[in-house]
Each structure stands twice: as C-alpha cells, then as structure tokens.
NUFI-973443 format. One record per atom (N, C-alpha, C): x, z, y; residue number from 1; atom name; residue in three letters. Coordinates in nm, 3 decimals, decimal comma. Each point is the difference from the previous one (the first is absolute). Layout:
c1=X	c3=Z	c2=Y	num=NUM	atome=CA	residu=ALA $
...
This chain:
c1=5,858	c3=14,229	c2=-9,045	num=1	atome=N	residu=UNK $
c1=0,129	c3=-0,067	c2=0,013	num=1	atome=CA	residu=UNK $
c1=0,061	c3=0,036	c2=0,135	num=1	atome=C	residu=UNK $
c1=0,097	c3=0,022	c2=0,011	num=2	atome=N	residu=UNK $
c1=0,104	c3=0,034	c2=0,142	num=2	atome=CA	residu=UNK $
c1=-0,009	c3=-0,084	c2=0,068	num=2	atome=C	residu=UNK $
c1=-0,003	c3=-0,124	c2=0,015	num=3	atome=N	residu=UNK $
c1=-0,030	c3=-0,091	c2=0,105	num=3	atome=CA	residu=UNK $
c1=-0,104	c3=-0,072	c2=0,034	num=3	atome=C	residu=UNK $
c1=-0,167	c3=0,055	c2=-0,060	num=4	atome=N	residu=UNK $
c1=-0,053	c3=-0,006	c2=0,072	num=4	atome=CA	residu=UNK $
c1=-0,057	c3=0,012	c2=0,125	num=4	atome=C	residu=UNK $
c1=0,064	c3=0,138	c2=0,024	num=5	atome=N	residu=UNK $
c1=-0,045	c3=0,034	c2=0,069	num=5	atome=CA	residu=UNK $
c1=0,074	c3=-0,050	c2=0,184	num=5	atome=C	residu=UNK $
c1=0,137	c3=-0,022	c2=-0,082	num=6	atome=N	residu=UNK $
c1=0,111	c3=-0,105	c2=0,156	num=6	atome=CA	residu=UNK $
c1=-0,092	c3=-0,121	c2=0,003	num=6	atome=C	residu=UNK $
c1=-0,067	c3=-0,079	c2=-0,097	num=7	atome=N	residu=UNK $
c1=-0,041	c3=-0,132	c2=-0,001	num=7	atome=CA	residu=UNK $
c1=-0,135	c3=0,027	c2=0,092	num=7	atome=C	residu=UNK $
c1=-0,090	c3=0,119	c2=-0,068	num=8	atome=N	residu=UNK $
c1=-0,067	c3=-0,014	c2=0,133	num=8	atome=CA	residu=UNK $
c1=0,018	c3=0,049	c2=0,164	num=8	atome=C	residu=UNK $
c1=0,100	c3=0,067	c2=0,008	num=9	atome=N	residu=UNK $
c1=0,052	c3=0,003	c2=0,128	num=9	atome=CA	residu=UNK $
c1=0,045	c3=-0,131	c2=0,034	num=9	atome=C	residu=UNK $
c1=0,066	c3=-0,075	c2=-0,065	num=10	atome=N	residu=UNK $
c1=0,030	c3=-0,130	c2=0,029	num=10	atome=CA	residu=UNK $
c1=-0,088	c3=-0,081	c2=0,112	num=10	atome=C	residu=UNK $
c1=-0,067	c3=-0,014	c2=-0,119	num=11	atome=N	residu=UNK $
c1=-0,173	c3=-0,077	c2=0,018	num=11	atome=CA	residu=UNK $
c1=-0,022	c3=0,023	c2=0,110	num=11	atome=C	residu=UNK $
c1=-0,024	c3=0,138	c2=0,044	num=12	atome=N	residu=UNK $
c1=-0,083	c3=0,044	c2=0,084	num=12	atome=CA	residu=UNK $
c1=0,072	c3=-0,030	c2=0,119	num=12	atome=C	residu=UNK $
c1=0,129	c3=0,053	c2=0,039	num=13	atome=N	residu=UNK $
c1=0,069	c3=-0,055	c2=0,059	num=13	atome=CA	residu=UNK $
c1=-0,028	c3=-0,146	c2=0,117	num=13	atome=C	residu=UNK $
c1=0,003	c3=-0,111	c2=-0,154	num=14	atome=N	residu=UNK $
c1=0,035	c3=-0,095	c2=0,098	num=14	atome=CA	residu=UNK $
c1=-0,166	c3=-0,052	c2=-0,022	num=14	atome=C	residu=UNK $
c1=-0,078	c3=0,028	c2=-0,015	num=15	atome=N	residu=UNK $
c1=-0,170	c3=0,027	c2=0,012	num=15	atome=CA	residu=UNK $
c1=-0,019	c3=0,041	c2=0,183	num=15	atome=C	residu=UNK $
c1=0,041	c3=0,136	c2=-0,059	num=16	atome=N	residu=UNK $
c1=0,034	c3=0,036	c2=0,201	num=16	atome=CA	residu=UNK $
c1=0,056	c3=-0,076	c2=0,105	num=16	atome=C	residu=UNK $
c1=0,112	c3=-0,061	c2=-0,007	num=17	atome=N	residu=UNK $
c1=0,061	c3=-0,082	c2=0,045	num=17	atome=CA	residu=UNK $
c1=-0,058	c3=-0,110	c2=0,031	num=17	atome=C	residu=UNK $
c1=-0,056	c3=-0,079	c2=-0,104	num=18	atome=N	residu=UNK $
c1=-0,123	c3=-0,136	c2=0,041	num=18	atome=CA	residu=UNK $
c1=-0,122	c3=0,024	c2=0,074	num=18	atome=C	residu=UNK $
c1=-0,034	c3=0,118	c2=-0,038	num=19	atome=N	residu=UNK $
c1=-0,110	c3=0,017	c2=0,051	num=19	atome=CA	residu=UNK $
c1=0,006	c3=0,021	c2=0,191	num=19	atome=C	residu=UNK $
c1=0,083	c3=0,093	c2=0,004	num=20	atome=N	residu=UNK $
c1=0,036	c3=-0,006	c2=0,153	num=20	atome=CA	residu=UNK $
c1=0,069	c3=-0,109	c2=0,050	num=20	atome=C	residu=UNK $
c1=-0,007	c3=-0,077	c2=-0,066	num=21	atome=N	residu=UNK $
c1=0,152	c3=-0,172	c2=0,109	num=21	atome=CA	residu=UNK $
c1=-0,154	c3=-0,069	c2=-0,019	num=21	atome=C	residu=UNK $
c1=-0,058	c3=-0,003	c2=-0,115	num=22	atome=N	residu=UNK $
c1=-0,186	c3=-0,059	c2=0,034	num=22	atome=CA	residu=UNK $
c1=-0,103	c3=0,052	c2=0,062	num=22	atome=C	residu=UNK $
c1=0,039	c3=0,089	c2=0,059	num=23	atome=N	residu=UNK $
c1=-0,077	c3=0,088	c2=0,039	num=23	atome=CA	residu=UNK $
c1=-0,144	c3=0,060	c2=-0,069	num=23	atome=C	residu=UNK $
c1=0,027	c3=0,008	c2=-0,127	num=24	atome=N	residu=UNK $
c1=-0,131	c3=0,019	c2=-0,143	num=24	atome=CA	residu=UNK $
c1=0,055	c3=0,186	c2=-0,012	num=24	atome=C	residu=UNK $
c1=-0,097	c3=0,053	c2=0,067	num=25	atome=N	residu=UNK $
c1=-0,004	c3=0,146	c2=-0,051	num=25	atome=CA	residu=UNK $
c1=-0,045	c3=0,010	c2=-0,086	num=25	atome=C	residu=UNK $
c1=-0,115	c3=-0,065	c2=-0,088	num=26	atome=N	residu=UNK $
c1=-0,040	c3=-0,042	c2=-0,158	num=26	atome=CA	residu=UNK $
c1=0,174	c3=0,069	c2=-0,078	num=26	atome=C	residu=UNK $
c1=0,035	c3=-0,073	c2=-0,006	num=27	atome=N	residu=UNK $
c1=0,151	c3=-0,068	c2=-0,054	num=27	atome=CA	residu=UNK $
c1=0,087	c3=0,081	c2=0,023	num=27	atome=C	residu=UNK $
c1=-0,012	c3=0,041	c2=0,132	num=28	atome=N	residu=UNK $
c1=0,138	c3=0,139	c2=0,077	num=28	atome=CA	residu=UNK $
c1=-0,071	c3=0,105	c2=-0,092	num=28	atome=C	residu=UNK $
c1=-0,075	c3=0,043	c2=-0,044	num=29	atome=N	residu=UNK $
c1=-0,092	c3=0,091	c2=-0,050	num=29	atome=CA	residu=UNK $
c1=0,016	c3=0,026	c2=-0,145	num=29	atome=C	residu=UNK $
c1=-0,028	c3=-0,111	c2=-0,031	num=30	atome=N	residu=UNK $
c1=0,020	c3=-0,044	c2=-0,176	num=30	atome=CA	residu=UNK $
c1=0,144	c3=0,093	c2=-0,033	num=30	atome=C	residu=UNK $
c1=0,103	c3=-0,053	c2=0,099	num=31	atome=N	residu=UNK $
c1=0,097	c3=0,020	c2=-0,021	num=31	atome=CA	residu=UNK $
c1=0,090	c3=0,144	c2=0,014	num=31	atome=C	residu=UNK $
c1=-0,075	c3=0,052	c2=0,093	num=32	atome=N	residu=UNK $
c1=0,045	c3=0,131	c2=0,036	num=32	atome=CA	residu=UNK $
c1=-0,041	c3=0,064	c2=-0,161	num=32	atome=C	residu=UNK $
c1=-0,157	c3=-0,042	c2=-0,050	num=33	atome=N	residu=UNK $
c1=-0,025	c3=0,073	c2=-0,093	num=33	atome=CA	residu=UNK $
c1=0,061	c3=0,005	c2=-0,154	num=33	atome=C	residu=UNK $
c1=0,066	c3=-0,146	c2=0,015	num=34	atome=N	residu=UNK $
c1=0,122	c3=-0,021	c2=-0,108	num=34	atome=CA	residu=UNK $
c1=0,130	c3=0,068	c2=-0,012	num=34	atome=C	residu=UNK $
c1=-0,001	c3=0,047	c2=0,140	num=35	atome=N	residu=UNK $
c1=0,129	c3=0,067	c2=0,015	num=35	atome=CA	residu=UNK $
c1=-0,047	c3=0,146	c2=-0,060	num=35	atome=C	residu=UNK $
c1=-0,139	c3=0,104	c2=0,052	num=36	atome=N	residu=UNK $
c1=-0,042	c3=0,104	c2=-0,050	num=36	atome=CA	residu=UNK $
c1=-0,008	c3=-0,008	c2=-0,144	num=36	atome=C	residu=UNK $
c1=0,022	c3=-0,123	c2=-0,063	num=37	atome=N	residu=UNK $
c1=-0,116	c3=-0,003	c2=-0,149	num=37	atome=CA	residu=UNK $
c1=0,200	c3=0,040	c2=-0,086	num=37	atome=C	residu=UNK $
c1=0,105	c3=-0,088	c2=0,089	num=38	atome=N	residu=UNK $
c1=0,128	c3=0,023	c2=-0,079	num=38	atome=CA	residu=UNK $
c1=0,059	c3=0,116	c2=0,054	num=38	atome=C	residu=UNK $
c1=-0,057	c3=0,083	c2=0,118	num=39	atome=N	residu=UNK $
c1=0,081	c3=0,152	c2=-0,026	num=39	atome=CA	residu=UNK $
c1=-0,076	c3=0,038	c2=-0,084	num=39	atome=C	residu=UNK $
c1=-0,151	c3=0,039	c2=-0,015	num=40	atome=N	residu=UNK $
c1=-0,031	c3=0,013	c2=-0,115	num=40	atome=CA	residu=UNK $
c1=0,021	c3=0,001	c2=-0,157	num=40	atome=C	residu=UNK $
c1=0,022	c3=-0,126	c2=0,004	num=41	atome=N	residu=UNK $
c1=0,091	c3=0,012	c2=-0,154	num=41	atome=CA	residu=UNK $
c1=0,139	c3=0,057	c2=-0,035	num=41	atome=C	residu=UNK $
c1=0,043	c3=-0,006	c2=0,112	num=42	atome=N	residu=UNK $
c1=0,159	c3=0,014	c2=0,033	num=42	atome=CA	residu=UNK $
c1=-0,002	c3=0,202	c2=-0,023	num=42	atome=C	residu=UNK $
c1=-0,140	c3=0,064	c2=0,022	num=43	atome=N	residu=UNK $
c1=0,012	c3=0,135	c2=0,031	num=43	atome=CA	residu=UNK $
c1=-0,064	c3=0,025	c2=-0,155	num=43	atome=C	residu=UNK $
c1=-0,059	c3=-0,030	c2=-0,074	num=44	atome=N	residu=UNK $
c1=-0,087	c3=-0,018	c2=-0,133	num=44	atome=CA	residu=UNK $
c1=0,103	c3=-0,001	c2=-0,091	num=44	atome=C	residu=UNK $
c1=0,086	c3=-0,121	c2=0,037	num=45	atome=N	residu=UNK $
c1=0,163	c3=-0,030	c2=-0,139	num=45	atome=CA	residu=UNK $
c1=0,030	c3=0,170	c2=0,059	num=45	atome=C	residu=UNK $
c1=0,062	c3=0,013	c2=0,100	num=46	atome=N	residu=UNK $
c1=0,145	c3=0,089	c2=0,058	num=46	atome=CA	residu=UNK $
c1=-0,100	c3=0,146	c2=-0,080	num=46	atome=C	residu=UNK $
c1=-0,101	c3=0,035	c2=-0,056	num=47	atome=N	residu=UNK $
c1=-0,079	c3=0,092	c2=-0,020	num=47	atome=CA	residu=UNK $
c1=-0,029	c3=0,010	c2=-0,123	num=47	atome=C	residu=UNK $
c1=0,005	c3=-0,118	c2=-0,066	num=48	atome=N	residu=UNK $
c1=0,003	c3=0,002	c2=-0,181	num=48	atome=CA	residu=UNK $
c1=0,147	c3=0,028	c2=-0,026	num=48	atome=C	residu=UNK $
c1=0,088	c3=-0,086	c2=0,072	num=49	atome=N	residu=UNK $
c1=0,146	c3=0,004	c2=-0,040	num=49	atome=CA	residu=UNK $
c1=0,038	c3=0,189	c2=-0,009	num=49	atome=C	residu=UNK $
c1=-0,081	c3=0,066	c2=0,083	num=50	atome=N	residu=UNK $
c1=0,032	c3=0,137	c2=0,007	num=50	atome=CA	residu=UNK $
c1=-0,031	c3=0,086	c2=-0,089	num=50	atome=C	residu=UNK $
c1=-0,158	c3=-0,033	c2=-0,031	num=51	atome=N	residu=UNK $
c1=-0,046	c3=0,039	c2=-0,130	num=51	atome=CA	residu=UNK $
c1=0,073	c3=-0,005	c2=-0,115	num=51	atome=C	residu=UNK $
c1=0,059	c3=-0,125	c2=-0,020	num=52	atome=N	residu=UNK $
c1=0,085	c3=-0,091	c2=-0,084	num=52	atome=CA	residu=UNK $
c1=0,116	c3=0,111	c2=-0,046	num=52	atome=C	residu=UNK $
c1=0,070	c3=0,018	c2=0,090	num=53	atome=N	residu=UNK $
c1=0,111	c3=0,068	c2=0,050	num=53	atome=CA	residu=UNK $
c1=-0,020	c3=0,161	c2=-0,093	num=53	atome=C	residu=UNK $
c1=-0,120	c3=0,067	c2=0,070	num=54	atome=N	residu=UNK $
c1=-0,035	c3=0,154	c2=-0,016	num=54	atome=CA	residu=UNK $
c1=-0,049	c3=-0,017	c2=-0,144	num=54	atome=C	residu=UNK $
c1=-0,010	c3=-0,089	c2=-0,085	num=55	atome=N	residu=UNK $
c1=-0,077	c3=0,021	c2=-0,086	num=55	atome=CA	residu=UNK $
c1=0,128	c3=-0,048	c2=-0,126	num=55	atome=C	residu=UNK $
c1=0,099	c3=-0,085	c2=0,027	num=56	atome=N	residu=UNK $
c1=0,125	c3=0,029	c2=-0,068	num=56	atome=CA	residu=UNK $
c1=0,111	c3=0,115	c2=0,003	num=56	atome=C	residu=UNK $
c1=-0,052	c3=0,086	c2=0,163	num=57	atome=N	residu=UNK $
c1=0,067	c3=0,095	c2=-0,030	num=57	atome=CA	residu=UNK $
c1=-0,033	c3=0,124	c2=-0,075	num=57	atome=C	residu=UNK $
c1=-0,133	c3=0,031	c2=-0,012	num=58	atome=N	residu=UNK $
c1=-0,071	c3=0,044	c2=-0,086	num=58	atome=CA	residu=UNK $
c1=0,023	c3=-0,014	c2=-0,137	num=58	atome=C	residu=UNK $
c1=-0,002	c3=-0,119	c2=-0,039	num=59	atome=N	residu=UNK $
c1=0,034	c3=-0,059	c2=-0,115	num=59	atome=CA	residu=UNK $
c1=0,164	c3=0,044	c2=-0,053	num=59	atome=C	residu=UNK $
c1=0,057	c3=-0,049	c2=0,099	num=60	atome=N	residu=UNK $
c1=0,133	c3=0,048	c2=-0,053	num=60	atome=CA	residu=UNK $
c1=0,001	c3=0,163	c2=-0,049	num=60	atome=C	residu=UNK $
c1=-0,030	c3=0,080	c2=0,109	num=61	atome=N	residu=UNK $
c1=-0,006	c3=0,166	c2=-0,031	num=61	atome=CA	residu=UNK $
c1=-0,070	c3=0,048	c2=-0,116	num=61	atome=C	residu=UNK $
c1=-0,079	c3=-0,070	c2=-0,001	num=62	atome=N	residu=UNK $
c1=-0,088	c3=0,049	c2=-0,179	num=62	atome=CA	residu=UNK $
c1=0,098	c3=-0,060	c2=-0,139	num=62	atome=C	residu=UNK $
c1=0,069	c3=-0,119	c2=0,068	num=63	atome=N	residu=UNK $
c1=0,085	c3=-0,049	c2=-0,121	num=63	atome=CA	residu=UNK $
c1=0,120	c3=0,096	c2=-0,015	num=63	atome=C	residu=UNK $
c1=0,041	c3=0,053	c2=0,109	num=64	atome=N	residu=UNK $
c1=0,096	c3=0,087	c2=-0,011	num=64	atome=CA	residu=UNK $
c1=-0,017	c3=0,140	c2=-0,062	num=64	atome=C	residu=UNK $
c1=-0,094	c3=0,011	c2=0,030	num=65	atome=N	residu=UNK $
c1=-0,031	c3=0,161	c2=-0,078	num=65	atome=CA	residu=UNK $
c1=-0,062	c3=-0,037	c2=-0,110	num=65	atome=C	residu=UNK $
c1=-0,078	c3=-0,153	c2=-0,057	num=66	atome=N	residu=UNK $
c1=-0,018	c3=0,027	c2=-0,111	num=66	atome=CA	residu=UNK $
c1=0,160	c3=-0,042	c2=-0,066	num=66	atome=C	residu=UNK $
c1=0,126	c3=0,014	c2=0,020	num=67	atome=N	residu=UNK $
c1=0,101	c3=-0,055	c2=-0,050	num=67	atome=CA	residu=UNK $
c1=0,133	c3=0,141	c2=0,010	num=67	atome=C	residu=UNK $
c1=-0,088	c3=0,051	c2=0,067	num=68	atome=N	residu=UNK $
c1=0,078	c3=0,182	c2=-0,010	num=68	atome=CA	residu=UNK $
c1=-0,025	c3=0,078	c2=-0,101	num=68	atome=C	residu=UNK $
C-alpha cells in the first residue's frame, strides 16, 4: 500500500522525537529504524510500480502487432 510506508516514517519520526526530549536512546532508536523500515517500503512500492509500468508496456506492443 502507498502509505505505508509515510506512516512508518511517521511513527518513526515522532518515536525519535520522544525518545530524545526523554532522553530513551531505546526509543530514539526504535524510531530512526521506523523511519529506515518506511523508506524501505516507500523504495519496494516506487519499484513494483515500475515493473508494473514495463510490463503494460510490453503488453501493449504485443497487442499491437498482434492487431496489425
């Protein structure tokens, strides 16, 4: 889904944020890694969507020549 991956930047975010005003590197930590876990997904979607993409254009070109 497309916004998982903002939600865990979210998270992580304000994870980071608590963790340093509490001074819990536990927590500052957690959070940094929430933020890695939603570029992650964020680079996974942007990489199927491409596939996605190359594989309708494909599709289209075979429909076209089978239609010539």
């Amino acid at each position: 889904m497309a916004f998982e991956g903002a939600a865990d930047k979210l998270k992580g975010t304000a994870k980071e944020a608590a963790g340093k005003l509490s001074d819990d590197k536990s927590l500052e930590n957690e959070g940094k890694a929430n933020q890695l876990i939603g570029d992650a997904k964020d680079k996974v979607n942007e990489a199927a969507d491409s596939v996605k993409d190359k594989a309708n254009e494909v599709a289209a070109k075979v429909e076209d020549k089978l239609n010539d």
